[in-house]
N, CA, C and O atoms as a MOPAC input file, in Angstrom:
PM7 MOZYME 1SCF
protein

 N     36.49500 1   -23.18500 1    25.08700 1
 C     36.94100 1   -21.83700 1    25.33300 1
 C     37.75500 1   -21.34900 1    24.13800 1
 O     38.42500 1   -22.19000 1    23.53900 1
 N     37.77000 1   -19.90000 1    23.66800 1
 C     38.07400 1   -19.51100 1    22.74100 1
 C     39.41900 1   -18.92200 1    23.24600 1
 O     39.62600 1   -18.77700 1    24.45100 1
 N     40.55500 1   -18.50300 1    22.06200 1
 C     41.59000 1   -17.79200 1    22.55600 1
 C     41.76400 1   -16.56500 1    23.28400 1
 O     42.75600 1   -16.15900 1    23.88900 1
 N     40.45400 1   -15.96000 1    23.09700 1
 C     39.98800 1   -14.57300 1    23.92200 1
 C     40.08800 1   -14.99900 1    24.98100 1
 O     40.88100 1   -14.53100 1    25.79800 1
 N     39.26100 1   -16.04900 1    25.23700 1
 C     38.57000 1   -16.27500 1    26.68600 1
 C     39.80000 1   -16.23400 1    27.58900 1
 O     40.00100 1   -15.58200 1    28.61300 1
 N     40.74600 1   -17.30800 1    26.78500 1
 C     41.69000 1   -17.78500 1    27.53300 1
 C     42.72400 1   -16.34400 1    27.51800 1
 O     43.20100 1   -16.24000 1    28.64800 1
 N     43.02800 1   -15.64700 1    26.95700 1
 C     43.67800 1   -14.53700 1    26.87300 1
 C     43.05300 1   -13.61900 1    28.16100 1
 O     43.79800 1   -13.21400 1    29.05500 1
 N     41.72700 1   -13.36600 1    28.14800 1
 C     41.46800 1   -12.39300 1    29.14900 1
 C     41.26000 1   -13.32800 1    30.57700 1
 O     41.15400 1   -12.65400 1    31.60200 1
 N     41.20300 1   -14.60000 1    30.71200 1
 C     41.83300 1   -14.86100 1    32.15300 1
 C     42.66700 1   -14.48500 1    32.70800 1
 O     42.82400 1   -13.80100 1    33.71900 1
 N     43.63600 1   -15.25600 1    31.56700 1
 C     45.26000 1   -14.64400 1    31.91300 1
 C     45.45200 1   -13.44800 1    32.05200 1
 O     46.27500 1   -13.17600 1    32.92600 1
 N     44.85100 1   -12.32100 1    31.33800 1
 C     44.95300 1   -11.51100 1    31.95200 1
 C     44.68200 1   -10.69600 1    33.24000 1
 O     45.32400 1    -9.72700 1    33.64500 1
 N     43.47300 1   -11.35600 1    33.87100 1
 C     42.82300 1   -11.11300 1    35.20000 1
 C     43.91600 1   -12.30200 1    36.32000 1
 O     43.98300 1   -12.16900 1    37.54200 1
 N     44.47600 1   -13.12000 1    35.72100 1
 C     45.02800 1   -14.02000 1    36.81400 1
 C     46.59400 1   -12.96500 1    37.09700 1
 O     47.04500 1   -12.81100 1    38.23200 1
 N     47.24700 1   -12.33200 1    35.84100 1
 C     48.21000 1   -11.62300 1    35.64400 1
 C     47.94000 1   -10.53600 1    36.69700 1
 O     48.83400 1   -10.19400 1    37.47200 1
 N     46.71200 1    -9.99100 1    36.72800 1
 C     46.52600 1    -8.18500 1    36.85000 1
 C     46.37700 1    -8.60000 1    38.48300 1
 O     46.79000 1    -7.76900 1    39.29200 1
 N     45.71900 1   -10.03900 1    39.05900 1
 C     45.71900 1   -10.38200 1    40.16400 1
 C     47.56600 1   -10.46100 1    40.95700 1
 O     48.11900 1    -9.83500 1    41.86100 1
 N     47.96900 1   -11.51100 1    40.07200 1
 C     49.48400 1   -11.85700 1    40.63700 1
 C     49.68800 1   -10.19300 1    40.92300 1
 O     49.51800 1    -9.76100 1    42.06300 1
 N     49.96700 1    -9.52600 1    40.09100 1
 C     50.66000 1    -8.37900 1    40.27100 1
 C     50.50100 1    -7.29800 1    41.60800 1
 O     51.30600 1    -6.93100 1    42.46300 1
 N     49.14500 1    -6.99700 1    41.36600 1
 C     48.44100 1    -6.62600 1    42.49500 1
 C     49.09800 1    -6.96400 1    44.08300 1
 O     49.47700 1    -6.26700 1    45.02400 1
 N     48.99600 1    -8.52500 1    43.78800 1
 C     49.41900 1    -9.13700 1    45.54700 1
 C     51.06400 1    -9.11900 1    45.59100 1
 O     51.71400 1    -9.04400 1    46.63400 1
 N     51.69800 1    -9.21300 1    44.06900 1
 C     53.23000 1    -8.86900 1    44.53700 1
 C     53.20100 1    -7.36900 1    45.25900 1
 O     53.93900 1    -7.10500 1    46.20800 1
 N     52.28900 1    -6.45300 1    44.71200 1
 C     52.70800 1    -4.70000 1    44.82000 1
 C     52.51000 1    -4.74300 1    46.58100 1
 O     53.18100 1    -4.06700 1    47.36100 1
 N     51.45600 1    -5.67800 1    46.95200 1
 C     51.25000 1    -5.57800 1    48.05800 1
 C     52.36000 1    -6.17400 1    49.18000 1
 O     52.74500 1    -5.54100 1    50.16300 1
 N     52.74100 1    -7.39400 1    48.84800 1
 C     53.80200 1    -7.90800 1    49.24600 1
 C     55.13000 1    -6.58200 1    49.42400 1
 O     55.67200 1    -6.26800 1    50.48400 1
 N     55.34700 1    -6.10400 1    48.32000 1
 C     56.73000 1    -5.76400 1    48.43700 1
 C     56.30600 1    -4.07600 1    49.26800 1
 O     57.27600 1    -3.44200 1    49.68400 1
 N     55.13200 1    -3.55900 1    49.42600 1
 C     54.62500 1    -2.54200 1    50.26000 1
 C     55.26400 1    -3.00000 1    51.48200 1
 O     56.28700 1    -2.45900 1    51.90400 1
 N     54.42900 1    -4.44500 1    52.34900 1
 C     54.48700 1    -4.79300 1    53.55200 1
 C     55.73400 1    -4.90600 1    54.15600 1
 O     55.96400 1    -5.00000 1    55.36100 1
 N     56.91200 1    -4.88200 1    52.77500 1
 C     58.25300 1    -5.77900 1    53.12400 1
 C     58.91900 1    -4.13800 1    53.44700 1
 O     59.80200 1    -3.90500 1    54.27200 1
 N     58.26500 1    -3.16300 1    52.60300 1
 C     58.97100 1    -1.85300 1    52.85700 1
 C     58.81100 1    -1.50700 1    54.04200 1
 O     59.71600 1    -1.11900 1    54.78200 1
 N     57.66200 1    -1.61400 1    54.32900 1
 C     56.88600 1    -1.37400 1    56.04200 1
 C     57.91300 1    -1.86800 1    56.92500 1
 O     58.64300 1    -1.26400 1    57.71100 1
 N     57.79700 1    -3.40000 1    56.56000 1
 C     58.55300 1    -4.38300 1    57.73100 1
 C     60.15500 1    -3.70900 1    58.02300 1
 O     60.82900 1    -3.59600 1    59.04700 1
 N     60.36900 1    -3.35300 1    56.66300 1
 C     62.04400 1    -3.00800 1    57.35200 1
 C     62.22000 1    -1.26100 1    57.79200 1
 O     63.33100 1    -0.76700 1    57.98800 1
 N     61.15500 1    -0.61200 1    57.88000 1
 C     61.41100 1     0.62200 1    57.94100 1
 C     61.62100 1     1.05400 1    59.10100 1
 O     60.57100 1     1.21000 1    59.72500 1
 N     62.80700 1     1.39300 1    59.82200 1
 C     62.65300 1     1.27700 1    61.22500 1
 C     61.66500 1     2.31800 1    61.72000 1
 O     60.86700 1     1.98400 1    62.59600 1
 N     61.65200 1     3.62900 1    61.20100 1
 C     60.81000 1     4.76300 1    61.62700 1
 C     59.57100 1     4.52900 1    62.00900 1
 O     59.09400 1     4.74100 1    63.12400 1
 N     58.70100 1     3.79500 1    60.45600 1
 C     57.81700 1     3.12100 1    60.26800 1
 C     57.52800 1     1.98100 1    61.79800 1
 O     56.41700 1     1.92200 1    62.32400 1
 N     57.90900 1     1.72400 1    61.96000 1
 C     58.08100 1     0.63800 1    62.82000 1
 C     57.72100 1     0.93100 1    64.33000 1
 O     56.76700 1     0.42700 1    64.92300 1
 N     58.88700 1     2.07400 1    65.00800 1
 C     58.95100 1     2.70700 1    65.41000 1
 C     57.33500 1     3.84100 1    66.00300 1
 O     57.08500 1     4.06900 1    67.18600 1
 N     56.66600 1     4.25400 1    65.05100 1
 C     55.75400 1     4.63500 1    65.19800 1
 C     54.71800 1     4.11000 1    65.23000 1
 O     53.86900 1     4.58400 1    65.98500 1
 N     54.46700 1     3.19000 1    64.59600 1
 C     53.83900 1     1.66200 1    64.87300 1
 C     53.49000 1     1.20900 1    66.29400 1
 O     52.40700 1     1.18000 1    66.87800 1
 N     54.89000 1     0.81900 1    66.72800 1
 C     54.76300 1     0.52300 1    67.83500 1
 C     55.56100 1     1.16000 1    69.12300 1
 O     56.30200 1     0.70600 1    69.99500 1
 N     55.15700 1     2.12700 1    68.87100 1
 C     55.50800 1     3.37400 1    70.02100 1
 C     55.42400 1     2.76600 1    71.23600 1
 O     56.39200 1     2.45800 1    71.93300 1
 N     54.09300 1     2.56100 1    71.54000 1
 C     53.84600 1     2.10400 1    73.03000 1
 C     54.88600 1     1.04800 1    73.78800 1
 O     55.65400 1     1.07500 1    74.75000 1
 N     54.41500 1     0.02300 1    72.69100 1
 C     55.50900 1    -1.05400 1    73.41500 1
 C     57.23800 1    -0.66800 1    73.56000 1
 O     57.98000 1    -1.04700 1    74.46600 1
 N     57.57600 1     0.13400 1    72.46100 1
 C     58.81700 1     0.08700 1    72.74500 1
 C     58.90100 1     1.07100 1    74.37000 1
 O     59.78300 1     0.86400 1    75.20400 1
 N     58.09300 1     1.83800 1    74.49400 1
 C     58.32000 1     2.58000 1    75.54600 1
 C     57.97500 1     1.72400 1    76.54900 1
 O     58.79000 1     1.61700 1    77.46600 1
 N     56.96500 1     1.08700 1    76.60400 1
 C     57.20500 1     0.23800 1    77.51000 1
 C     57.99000 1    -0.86400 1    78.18800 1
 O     57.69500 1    -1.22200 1    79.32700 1
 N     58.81500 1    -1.31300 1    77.62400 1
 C     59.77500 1    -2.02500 1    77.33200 1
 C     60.97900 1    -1.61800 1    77.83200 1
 O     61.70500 1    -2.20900 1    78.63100 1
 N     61.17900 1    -0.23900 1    77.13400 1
 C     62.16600 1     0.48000 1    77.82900 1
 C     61.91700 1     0.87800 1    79.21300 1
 O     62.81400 1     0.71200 1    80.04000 1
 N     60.97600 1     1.30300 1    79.49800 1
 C     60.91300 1     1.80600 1    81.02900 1
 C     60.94100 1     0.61100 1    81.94400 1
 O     61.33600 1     0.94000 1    83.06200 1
 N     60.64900 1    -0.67700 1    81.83700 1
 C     60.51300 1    -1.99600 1    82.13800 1
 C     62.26500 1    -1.66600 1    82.84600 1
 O     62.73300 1    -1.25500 1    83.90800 1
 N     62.78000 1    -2.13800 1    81.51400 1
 C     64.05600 1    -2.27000 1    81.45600 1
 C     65.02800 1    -1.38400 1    81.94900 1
 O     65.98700 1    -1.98000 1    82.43800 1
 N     65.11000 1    -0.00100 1    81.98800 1
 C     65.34900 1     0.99600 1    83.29900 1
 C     64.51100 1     0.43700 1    84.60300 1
 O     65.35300 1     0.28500 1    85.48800 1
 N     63.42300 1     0.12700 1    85.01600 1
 C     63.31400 1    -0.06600 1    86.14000 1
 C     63.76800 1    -1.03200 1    86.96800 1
 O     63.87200 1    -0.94100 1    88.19200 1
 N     64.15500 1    -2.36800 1    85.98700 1
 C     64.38700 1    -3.82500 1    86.52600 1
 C     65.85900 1    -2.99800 1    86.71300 1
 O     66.04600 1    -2.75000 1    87.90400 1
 N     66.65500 1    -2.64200 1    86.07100 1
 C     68.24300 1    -1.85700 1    86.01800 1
 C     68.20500 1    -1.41700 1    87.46200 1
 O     68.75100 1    -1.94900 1    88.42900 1
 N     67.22000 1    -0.01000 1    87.39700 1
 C     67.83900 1     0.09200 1    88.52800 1
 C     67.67100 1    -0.32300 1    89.86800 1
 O     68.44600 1     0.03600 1    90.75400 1
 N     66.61400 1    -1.12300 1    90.08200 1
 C     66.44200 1    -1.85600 1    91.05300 1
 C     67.68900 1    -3.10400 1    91.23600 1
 O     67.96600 1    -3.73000 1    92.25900 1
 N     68.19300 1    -3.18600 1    90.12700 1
 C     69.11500 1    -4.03700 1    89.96500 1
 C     70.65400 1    -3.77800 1    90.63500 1
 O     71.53400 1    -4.45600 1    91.16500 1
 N     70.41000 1    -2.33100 1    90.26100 1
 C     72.10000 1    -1.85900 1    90.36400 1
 C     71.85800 1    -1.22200 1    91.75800 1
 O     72.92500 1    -1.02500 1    92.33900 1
 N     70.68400 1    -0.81700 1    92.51100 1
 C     69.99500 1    -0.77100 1    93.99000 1
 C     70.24400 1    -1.24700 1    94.81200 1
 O     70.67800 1    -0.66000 1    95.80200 1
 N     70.04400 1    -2.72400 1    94.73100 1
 C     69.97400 1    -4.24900 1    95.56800 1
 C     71.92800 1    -4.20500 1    95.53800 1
 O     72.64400 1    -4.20600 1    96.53900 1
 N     72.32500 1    -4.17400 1    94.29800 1
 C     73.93500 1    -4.41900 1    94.01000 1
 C     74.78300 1    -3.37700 1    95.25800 1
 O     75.53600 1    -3.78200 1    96.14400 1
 N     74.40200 1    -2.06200 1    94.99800 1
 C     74.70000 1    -1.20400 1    95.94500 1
 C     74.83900 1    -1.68300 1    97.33100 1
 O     75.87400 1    -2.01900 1    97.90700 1
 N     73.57600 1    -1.65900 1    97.79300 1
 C     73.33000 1    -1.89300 1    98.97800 1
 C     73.37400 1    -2.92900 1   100.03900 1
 O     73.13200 1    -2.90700 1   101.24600 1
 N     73.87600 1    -4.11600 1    98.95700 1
 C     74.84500 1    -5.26500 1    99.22200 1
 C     76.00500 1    -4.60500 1    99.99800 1
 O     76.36500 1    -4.53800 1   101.17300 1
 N     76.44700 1    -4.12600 1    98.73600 1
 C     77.86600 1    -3.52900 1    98.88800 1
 C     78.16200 1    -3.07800 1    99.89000 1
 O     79.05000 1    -3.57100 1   100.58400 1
 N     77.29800 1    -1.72000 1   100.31400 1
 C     77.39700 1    -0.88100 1   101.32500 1
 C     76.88200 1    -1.32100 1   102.98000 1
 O     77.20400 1    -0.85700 1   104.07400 1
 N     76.00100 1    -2.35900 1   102.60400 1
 C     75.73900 1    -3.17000 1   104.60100 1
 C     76.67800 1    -4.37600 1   104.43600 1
 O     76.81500 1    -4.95300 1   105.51500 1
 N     77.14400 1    -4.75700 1   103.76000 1
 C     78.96100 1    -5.38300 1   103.79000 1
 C     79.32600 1    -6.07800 1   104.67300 1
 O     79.35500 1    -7.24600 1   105.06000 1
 N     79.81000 1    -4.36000 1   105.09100 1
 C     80.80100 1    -3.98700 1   106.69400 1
 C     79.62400 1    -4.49500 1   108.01900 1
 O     79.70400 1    -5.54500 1   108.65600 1
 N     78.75000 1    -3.60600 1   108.15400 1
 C     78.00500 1    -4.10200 1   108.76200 1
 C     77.41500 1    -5.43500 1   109.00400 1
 O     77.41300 1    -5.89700 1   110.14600 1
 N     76.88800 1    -6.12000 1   107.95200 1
 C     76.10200 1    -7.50700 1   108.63500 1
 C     77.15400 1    -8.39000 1   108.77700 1
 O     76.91600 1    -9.43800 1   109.37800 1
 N     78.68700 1    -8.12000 1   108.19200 1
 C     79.41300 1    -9.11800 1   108.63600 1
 C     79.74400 1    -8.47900 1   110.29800 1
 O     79.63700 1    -9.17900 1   111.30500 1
 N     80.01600 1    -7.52100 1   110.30200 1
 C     80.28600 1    -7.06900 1   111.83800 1
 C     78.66000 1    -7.80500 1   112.93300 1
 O     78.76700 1    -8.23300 1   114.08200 1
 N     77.68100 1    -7.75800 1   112.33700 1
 C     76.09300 1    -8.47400 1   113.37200 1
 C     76.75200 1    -9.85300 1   112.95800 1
 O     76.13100 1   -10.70000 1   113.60000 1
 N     77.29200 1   -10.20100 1   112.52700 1
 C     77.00800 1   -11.84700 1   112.24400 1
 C     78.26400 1   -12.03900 1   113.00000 1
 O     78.11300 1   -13.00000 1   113.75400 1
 N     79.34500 1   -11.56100 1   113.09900 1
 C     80.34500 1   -12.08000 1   114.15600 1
 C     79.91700 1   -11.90600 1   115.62900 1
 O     80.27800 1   -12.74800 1   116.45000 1
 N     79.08300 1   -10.73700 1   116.04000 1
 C     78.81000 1   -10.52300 1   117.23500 1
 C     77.75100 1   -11.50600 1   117.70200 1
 O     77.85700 1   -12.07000 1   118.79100 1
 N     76.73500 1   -11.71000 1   116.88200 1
 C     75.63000 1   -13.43900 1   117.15200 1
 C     76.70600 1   -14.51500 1   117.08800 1
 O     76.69300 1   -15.35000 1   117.99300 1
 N     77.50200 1   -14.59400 1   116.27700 1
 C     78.49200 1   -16.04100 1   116.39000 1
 C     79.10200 1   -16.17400 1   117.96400 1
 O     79.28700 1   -17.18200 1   118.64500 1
 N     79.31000 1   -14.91100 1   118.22700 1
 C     80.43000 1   -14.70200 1   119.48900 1
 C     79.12400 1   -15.11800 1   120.70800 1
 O     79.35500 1   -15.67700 1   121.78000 1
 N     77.86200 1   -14.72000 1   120.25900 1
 C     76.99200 1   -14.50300 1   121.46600 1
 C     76.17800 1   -15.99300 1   121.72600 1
 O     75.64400 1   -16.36700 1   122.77000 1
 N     76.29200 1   -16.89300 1   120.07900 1
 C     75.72800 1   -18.23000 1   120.37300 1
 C     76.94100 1   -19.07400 1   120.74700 1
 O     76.66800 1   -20.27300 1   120.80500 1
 N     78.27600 1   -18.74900 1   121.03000 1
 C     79.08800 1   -19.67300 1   121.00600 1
 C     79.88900 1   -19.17100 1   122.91200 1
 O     80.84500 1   -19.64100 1   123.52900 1
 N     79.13100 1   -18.31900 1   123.16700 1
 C     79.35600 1   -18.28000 1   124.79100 1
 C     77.91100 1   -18.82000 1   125.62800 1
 O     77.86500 1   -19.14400 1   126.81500 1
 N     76.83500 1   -18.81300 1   124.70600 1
 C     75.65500 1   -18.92900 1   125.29900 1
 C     75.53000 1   -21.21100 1   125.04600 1
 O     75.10800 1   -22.14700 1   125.72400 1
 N     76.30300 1   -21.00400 1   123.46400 1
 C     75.90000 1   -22.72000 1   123.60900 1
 C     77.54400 1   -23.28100 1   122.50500 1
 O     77.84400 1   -23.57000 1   121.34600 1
 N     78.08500 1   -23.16000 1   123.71000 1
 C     79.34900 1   -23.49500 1   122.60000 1
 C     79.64900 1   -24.69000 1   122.09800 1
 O     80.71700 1   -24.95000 1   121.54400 1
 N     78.39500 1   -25.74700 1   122.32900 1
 C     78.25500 1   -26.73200 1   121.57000 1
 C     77.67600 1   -26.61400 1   120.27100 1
 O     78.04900 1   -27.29500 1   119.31600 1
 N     76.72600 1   -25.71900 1   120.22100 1
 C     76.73800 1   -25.23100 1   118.95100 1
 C     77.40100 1   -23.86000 1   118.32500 1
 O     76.82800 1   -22.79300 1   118.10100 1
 N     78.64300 1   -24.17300 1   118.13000 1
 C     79.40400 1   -22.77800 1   117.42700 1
 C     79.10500 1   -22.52700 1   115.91200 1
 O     78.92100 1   -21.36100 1   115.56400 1
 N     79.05000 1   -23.39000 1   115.11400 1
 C     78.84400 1   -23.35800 1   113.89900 1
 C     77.09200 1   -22.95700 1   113.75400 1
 O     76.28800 1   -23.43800 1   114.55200 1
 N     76.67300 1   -22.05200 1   112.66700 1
 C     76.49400 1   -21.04900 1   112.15100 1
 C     74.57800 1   -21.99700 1   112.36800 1
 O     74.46800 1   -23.21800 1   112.25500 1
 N     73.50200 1   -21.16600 1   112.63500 1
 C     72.24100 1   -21.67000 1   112.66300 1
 C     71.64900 1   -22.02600 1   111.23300 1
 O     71.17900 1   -23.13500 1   110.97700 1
 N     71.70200 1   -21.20300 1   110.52000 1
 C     71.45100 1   -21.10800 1   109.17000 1
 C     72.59200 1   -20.62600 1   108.25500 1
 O     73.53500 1   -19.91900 1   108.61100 1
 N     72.34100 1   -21.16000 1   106.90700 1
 C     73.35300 1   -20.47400 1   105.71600 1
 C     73.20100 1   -18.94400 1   105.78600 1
 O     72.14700 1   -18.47900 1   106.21700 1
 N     74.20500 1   -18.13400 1   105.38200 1
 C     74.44000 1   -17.28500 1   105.02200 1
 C     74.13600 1   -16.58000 1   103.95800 1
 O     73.95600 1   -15.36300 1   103.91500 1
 N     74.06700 1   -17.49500 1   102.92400 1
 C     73.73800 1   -17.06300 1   101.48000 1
 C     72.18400 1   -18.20700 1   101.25400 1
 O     72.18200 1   -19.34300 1   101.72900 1
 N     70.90800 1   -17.60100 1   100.42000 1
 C     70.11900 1   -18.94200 1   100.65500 1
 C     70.79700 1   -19.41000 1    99.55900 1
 O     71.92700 1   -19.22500 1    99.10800 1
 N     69.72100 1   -20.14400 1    99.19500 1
 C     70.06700 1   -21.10800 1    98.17100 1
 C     69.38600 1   -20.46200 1    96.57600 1
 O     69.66200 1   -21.05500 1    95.53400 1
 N     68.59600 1   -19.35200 1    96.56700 1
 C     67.94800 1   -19.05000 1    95.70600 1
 C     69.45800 1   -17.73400 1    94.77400 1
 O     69.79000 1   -17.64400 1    93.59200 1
 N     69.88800 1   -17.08400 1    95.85500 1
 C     70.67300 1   -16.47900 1    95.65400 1
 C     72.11900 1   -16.12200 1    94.49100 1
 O     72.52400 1   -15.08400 1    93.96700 1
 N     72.51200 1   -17.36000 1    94.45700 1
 C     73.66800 1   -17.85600 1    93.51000 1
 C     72.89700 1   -17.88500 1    92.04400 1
 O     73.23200 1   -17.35400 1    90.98500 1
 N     71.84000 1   -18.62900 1    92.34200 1
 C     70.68400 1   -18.70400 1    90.72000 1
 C     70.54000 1   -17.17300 1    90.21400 1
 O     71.02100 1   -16.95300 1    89.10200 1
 N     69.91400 1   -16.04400 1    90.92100 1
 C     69.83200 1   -15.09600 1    91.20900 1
 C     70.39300 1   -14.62500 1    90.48500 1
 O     69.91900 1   -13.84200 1    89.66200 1
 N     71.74600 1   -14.99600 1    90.57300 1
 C     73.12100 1   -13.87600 1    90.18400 1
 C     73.43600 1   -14.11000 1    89.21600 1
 O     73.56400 1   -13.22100 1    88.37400 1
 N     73.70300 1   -15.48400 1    88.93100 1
 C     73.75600 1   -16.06500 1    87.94700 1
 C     73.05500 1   -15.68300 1    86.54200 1
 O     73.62800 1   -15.41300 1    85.48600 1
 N     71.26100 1   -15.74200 1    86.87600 1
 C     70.70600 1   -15.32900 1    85.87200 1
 C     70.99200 1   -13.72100 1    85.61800 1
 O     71.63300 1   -13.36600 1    84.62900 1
 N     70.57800 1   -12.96300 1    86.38500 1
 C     71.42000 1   -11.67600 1    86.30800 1
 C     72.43700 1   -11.04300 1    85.30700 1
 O     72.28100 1   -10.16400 1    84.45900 1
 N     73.91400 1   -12.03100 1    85.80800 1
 C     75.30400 1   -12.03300 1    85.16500 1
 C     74.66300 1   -12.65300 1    83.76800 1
 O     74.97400 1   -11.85600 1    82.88300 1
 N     74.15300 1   -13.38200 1    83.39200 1
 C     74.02700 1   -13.83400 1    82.38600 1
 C     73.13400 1   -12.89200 1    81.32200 1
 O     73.56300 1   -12.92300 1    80.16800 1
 N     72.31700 1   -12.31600 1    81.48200 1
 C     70.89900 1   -11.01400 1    81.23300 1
 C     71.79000 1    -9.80300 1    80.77800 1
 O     71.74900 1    -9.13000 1    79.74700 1
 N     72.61100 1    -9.74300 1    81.88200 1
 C     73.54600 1    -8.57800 1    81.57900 1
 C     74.20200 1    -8.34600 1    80.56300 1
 O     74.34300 1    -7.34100 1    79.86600 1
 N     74.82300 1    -9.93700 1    80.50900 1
 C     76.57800 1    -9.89200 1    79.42200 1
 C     75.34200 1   -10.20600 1    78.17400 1
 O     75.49500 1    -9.35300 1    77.30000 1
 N     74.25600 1   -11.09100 1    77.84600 1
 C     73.86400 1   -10.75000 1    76.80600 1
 C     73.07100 1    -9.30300 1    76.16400 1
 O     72.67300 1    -9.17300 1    75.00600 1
 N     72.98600 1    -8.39600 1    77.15300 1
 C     72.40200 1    -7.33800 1    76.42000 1
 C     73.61000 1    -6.60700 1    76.21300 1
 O     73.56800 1    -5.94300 1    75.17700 1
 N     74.55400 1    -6.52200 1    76.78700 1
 C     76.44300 1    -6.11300 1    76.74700 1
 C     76.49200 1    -6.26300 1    75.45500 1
 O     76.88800 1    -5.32300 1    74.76600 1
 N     76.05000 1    -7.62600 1    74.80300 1
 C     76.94900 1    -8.00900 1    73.17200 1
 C     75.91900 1    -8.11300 1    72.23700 1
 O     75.97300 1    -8.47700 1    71.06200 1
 N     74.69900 1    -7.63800 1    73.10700 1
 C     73.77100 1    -7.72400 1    71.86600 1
 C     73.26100 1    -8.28500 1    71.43600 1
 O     72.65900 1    -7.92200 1    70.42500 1

């Protein structure tokens, strides 16, 4: 091979490198552009979001409405206590738990879902 030869490789291996850097540092502009991004992937973010409002408020729903039958199911649950413990006052203590067992996990994961989207 002559010094040409070898000169105009290098130059096609050069005009190549360059090429795939221009492309590289395109993709990297892309990657960080939030707008870019954004419009990209429109769908999902909306989806995502509405996800995430819906699990919310079903979330803060269930939380409510805890809250608010309270008064009530503790008032039904003393009046069955009162009504199994004149009917079988050998068994006074309670037929089933109160809380299941899935419940505490529940909350748990919840409380935990929460405080990390809280801090980000």
């Amino acid at each position: 091979m002559t010094e040409l030869d070898l000169e105009a490789r290098a130059d096609v291996a050069r005009t190549s490198l360059f090429v795939t850097l221009e492309e590289l540092d395109r993709r990297r502009h892309e990657a960080l552009d939030v707008r870019h991004q954004l419009r990209a992937h429109l769908g999902a973010v909306l989806a995502t979001t509405a996800l995430g409002l819906v699990v919310a408020t079903v979330a803060v729903a269930f939380v409510v409405r805890r809250a608010v039958s309270t008064r009530a199911r503790r008032r039904s649950e003393r009046w069955q206590m009162l009504q199994r413990a004149w009917r079988h006052p050998e068994r006074v203590a309670r037929e089933r738990p109160s809380v299941s067992f899935w419940w505490p996990i529940g909350r748990s994961v919840l409380l935990g879902l929460a405080s990390r989207a809280v801090r980000g």
